[in-house]
N, C-alpha and C positions, 0 to 999 in steps of 0.2 A: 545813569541808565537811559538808555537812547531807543524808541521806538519808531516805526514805521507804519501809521493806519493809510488805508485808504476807504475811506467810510466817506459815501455820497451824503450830502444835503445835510450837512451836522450843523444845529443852529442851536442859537442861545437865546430865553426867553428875555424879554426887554422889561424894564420896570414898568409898573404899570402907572405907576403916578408921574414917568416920564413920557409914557404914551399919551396918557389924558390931557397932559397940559399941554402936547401937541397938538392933538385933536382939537384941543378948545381954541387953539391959537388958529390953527386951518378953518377953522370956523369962522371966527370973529374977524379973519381977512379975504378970505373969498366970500364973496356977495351974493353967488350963485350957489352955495350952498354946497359945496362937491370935497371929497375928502378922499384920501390918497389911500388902500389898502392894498399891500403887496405890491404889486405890478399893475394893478387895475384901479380907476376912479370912480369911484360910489357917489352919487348924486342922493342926497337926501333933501327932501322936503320937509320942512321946522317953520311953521307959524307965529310960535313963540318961543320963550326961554326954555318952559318946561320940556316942550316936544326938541329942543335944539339940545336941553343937557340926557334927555332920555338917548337921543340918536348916538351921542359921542359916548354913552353910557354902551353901548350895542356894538359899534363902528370898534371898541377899545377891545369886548369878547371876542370880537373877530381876530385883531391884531393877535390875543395871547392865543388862539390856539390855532392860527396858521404859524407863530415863531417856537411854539411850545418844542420841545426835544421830544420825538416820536421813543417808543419802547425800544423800537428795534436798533438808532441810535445810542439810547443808551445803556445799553447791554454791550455794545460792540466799544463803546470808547470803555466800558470796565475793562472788555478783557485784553484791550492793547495794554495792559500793563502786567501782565502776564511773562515771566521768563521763558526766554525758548526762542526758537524760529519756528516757526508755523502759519496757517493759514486757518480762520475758521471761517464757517459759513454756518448761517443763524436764518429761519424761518419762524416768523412772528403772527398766529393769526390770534387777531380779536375779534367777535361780533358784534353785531349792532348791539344797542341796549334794548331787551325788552321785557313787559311784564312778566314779572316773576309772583306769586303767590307761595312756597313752599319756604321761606327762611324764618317767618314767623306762623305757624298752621294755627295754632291754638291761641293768636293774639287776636283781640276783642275789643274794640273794633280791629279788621286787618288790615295791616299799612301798605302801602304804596310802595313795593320796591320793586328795582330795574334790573336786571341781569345780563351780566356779560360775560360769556366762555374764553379762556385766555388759554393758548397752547405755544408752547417754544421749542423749538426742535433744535437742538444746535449740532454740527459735525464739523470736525475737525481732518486738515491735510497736511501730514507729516513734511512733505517737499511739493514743490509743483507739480511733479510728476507723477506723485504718488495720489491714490484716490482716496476720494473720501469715507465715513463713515461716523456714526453718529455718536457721541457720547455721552450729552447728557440732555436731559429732557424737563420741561417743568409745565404741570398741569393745573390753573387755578381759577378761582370763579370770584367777578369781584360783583358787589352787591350796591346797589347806592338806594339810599330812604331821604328822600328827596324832603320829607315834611320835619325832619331833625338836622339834615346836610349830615348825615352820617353816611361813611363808603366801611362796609364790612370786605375786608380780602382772605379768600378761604385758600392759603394753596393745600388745595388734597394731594396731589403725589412732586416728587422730586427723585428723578432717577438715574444710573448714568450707564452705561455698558462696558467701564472696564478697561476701553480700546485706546483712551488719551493718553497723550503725554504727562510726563508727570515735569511741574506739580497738575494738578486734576484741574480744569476749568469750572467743577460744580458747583463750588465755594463761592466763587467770584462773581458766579452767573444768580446764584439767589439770592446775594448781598446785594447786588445793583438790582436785580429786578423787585426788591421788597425797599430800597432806597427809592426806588422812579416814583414810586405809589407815596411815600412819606414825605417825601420832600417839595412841601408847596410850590416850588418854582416849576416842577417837572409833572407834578399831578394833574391829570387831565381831566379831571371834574373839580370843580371849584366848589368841593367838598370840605367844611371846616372840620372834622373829625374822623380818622380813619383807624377801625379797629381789625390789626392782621391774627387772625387765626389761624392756628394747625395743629396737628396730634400726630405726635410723634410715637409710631409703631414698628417693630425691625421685623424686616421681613428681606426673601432673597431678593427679591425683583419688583418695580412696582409699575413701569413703564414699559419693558423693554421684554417681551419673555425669552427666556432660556437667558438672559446674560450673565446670569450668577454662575452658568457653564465657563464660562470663560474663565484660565487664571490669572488675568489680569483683573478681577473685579474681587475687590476684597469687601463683603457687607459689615456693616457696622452693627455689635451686638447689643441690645437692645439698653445698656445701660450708656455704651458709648454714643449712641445715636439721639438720645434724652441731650448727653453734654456736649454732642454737638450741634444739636439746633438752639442749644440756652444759650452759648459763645456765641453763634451765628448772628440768633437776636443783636445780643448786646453788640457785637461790632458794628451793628447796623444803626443800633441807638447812639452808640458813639459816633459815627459818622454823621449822624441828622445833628445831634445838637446844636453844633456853631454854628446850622446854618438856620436854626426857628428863633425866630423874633423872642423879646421877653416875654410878649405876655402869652407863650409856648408851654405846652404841659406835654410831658411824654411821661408814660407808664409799663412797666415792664411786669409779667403776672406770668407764674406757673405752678401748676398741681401735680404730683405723682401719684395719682389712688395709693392708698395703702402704706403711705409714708407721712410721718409727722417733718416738721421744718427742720429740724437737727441730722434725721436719716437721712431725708435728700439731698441737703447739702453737702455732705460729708461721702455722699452716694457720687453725685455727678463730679464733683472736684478728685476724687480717689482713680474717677475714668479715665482723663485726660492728665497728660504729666502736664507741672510747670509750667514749662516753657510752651503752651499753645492752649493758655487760659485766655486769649484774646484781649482787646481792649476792655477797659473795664468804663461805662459810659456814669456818669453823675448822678443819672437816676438809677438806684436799687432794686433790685428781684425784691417782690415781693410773693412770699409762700402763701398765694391765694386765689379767691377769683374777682374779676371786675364786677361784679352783679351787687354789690353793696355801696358802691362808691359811689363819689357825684360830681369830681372835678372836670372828668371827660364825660359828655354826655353819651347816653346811651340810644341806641336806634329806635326805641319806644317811649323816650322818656320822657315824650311832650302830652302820653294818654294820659287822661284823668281818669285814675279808680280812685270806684266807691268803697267805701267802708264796707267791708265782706263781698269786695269781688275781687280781692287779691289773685292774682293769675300768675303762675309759675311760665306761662309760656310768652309773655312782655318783655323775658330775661335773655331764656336760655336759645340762641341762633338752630336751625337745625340744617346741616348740610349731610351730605351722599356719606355713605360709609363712615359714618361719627357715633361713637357709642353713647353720646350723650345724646343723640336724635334718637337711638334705639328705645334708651331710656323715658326721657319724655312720652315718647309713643306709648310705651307701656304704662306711665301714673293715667295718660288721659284716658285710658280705656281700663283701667282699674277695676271701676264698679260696672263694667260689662261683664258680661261671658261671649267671651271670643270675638269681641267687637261687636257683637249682636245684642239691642238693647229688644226684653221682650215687648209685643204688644200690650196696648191696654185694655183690659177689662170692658166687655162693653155691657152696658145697661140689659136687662131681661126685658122681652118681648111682652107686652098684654095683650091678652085676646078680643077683649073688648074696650073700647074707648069714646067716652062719652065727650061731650063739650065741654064741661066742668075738668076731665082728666086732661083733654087737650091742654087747655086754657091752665093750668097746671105746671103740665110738662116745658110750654113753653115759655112761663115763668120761671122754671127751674134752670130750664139751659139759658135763658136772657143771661148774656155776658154783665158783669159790674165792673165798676172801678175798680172795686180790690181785686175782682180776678186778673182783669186786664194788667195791675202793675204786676201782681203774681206771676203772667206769664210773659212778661217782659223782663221780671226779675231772670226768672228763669233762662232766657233767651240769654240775656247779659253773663249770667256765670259762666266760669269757667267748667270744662269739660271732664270727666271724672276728677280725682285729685289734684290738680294743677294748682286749686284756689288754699288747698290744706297743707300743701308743701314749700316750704323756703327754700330762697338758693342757697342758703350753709347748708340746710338739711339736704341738697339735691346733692351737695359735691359731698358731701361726709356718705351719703348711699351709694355713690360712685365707687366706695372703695370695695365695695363687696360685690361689684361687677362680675360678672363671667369674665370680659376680655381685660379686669384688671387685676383678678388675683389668680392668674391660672400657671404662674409661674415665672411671664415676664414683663420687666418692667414697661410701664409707657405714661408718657407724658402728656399734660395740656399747657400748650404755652399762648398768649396773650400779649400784644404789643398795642397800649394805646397813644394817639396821641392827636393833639389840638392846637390848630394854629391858624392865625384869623387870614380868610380868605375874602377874595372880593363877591358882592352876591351874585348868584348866576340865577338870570332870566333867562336861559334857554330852554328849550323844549327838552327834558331829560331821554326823552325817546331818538332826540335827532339823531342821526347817523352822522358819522364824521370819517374823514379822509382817512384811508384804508385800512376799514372794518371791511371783515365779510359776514355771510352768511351764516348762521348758527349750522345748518346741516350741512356745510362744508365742515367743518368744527369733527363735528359727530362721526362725520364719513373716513377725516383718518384718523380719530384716535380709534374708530375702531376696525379699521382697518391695520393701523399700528398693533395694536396686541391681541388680533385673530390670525391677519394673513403674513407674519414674517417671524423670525428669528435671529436672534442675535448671540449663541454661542461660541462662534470663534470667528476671526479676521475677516475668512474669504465671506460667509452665511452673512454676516454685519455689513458689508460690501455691499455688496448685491439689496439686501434690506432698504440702504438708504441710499443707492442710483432710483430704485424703483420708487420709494414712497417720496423722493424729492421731486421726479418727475412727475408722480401722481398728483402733486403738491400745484404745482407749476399749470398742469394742465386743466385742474380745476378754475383756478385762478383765471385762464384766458378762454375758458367755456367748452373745451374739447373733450375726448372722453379720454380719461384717462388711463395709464397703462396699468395691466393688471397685476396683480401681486403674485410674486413666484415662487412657485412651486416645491415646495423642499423637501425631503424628510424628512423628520423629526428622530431627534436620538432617543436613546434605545430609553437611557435612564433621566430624559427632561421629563417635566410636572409640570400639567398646566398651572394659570393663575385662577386665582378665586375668581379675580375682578376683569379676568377676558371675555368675558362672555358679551356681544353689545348690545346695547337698548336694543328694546321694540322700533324706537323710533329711527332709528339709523338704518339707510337707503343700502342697498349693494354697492361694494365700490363700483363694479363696470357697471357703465351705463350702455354696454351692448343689449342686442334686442334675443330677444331667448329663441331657440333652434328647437325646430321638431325631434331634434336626436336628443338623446339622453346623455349628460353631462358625470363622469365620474365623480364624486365626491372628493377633496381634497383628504390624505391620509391626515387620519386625528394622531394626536400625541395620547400615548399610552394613561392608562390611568395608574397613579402611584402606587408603587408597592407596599405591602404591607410594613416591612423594616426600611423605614427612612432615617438616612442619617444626617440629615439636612436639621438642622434647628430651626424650630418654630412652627413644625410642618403636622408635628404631630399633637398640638395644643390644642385647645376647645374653641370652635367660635360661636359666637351669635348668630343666630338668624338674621337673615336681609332685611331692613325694616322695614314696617308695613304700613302702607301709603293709605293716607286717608281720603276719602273719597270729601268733596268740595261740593259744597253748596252749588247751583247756577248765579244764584246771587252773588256769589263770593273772587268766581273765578276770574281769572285776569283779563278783560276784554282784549280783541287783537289791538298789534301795532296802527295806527293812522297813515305810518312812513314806509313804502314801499323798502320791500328785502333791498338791500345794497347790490349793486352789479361789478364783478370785479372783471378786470382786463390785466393784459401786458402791463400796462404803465402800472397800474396799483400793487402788483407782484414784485416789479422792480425797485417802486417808490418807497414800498410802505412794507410790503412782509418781507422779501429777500436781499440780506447784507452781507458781506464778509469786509473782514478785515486783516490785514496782516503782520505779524508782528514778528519782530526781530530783538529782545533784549538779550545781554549775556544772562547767562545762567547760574541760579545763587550758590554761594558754594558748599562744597561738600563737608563731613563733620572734620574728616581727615586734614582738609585743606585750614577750616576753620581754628583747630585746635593750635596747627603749626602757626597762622598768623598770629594767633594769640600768643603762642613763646616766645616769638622773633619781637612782636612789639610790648612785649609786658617792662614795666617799669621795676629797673634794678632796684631802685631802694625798697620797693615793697617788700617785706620779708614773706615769705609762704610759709603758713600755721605749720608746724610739726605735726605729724601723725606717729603716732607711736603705736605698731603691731604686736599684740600680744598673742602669745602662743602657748598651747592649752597644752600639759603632759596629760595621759593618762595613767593613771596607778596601776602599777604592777602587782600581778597578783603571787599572792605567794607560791612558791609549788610545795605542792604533797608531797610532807617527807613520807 
């Protein structure tokens, strides 16, 4: 198999122990103290040993993440191994890192995590001359807790439009983007512990609206789409191993509400024939959840609780649209009504008050010791039920969910794993060579699933010239082009999850006109008789956001927003590659090679076809 990339600035990271002892050698030979980084020479000042091994300690962070392999590299060297002739083109934005308070709400004390928006836009071009259009998409938010070296990776959606060549690029593209995060050499936080999350739910569309119109987009039903992100894992587990060191742990974890360990399995395997059970990697599925175990550490698992401040919310992660955050939310406000806790009782007024009553009163309220730990206890506990429920008991009430027993199936899958990293003194908020903007982020995904459509060839066209330019023109500060105009078919249905934050800016950054602007035509609302699966099930309410202390809340960034240009668009988000392999072959083609080379002396087993009479009936004399 013979390919063709051309993929800019693909580099390989260098050992780090062969880095250091260069370092140390550039040291102990130049006398001026100067050290060779990249293209450029770094002058460090070292008084002594200490301050001379902390700098080459610093001088070496540098080296691994100017050589590290960028995302957008390694997505593109996956899918040069793709059959076909083609051309893709791949848009990669990351943000900076910053304080996040919402993955732990209900942790006590709350920890320290950084947040980063990950979007990847990929489209594919059939011949040179033919245009582009997008097909598959991955939406995810990685988390890092800096006081454990834990990276939580939440991907919430993975989508495609139907419009690729086949075989599909989707497979390949979250195999390498959930490998780049696993595999220490490629990992861009010098994180020892990364635990990937997702919840697997079927539905028609998750990224892309209307491309379930299309008939080239076949959605996977809800039992097939469980067995195909559990293969997906494992192929990915199978791929990491050979490359983690011994003293390496990986762990593989998945739940189906409502199913004991014998159903599920014999559920997801029944889905998938055979032949496309995947690799099978040396660590085992296990039918459960991480939250009891202790060989991979957990994001909270360095708090010290006291005896009877057990807290359910030290466990359970909570991200955007996860019915276990829905959950959560509702033990902690258990012993409310409606999230409103009543006031207290106040003391009865006297009409007269003498100095003796004073003098009294004011012994009564004089705080003590024992109140003081009383209301310190109190402070420390956990929030309604959090402190009276176990995580067995959270995932066994899981099964009598709304969104788990309403008819279809869904999954929680869990990939852990642990492998020693070098320690990172860096500043976890620094910005690094081509992040951008959070509300750049914001501006097209939600610009992606309010202002376009993707039901057939020419509407997906036009979709991804316009939001690639939109893409582009952000990037180099300009205002960008605005999203076109269509009209919506007669029988699409919007999505649950199009609607965009509060916090997301208008795409056009034009300035507003004394005239009055027509409203874009909306998409119909659903008919009463849908014949769509899935559409007519029950859902949960949007969960409901807790309101945060001042004390609590995540102070701003220190590091100025990142500024992107030309060069960072070119450098860091926008790649293509091209690929040219033969094409694998057909069943037809396969079976005849198989006759022509099968070995004569094998005998082929006999089959012997039996053939049923039926009994004649007698006729009425």
């Amino acid at each position: 198999m013979t390919s063709t990339a051309s993929v800019s600035s693909l580099q390989c990271r260098p050992q780090s122990v062969a880095v250091r002892a260069a370092a140390a050698d550039q040291f102990k030979m130049a006398s001026c103290k100067r050290i060779q980084v990249g293209e450029k020479s770094v002058a460090i000042k070292a008084d002594d040993e200490t301050e001379t091994r902390d700098a080459v300690s610093h001088v070496v962070q540098v080296r691994d993440t100017m050589s590290r392999t960028s995302l957008r590299d390694a997505l593109l060297n996956a899918l040069t191994t793709l059959p076909g002739t083609r051309r893709f083109h791949i848009h990669v934005l990351v943000s900076a890192p910053r304080k996040h308070s919402g993955l732990f709400p209900y942790a006590l004390p709350r920890p320290k995590v950084y947040l980063q928006d990950i979007l990847v836009l990929l489209s594919e071009q059939k011949a040179e001359d033919a245009p582009r259009v997008f097909v598959a998409g991955i939406e995810a938010y990685l988390y890092h807790v800096s006081a454990t070296g834990c990276l939580v990776l939440n991907v919430s959606k993975l989508d495609s439009t139907g419009q690729a060549a086949v075989p599909s690029p989707t497979a390949t593209l979250i195999r390498a983007f959930i490998s780049y995060y696993g595999d220490p050499a490629t990992r861009p936080i010098n994180a020892p512990h990364l635990w990937v999350h997702l919840f697997a739910r079927a539905q028609n569309q998750y990224m892309f609206p209307n491309s379930s119109e299309h008939k080239g987009k076949h959605p996977l039903t809800d039992v097939k789409l469980c067995a195909w992100w559990r293969r997906t894992l494992g192929d990915v587990a199978a791929e990491l191993e050979p490359r983690m060191g011994e003293d390496s742990k990986l762990k593989l974890y998945y739940v189906l509400p409502g199913y004991n360990e014998l159903e599920a399995t014999q559920t997801l395997l029944a889905a998938l024939p055979s032949a496309s059970v995947g690799k099978k990697p040396s660590a085992p599925w296990l039918y459960t959840h991480p939250y009891c175990q202790d060989d991979i550490p957990l994001p909270c698992s360095d708090f010290e609780v006291k005896e009877g401040h057990e807290n359910l919310g030290l466990f359970i992660p909570s991200f955007e649209d996860d019915p276990k955050s829905r959950f959560i939310d509702e033990i902690a406000h258990t012993t409310d009504a409606d999230g409103v806790r009543s006031p207290q009782r106040k003391r009865a007024r006297t009409f007269t008050r003498t100095k003796s009553t004073r003098d009294e009163e004011a012994f009564r309220d004089a705080p003590t010791e024992k109140g003081k730990d009383a209301e310190k206890d109190k402070e420390e506990s956990p929030q309604g039920e959090l402190g009276k429920v176990s995580p067995n008991e959270f995932w066994e009430r899981m099964s009598f969910r709304q969104e788990c027993v309403s008819g279809a199936v869904t999954g929680f899958f869990v990939m852990g794993i642990s492998t020693p990293m070098p320690a990172n003194t860096t500043d976890p908020l620094a910005p690094q060579p081509g992040q951008v903007s959070a509300q750049i982020i914001k501006r097209v995904n939600a610009s992606l699933l309010t202002g376009y459509e993707f039901p057939d060839f020419e509407r997906a066209v036009k979709a991804t010239e316009s939001l690639e330019s939109a893409i582009k023109g952000l990037c180099e500060g300009v205002s960008p082009v605005p999203p076109v105009s269509m009209k919506p078919l007669s029988s699409a249905k919007p999505l649950s999850s199009a609607k965009p934050r509060s916090s997301a800016k208008p795409f056009s950054s034009a300035k507003p006109t004394s005239k009055r602007v027509s409203p874009r035509d909306k998409t119909p609302e659903p008919e009463a008789s849908s014949s769509r699966p899935y559409d007519s099930l029950p859902k949960t309410p949007p969960r409901r956001h807790t309101r945060l202390d001042d004390s609590v809340v995540a102070s701003p960034n220190h590091f100025p927003e990142p500024e992107t240009s030309l060069d960072t668009y070119q450098s860091h988000i926008y790649g293509t590659v091209a690929v040219d392999n033969p094409l694998p072959p057909t069943k037809a083609d396969a079976a005849r090679v198989g006759e022509q080379g099968a070995d004569t002396n094998v005998v082929a087993p006999k089959v012997t076809v039996l053939t049923v009479r039926k009994k004649k009936k007698k006729a009425d004399d």
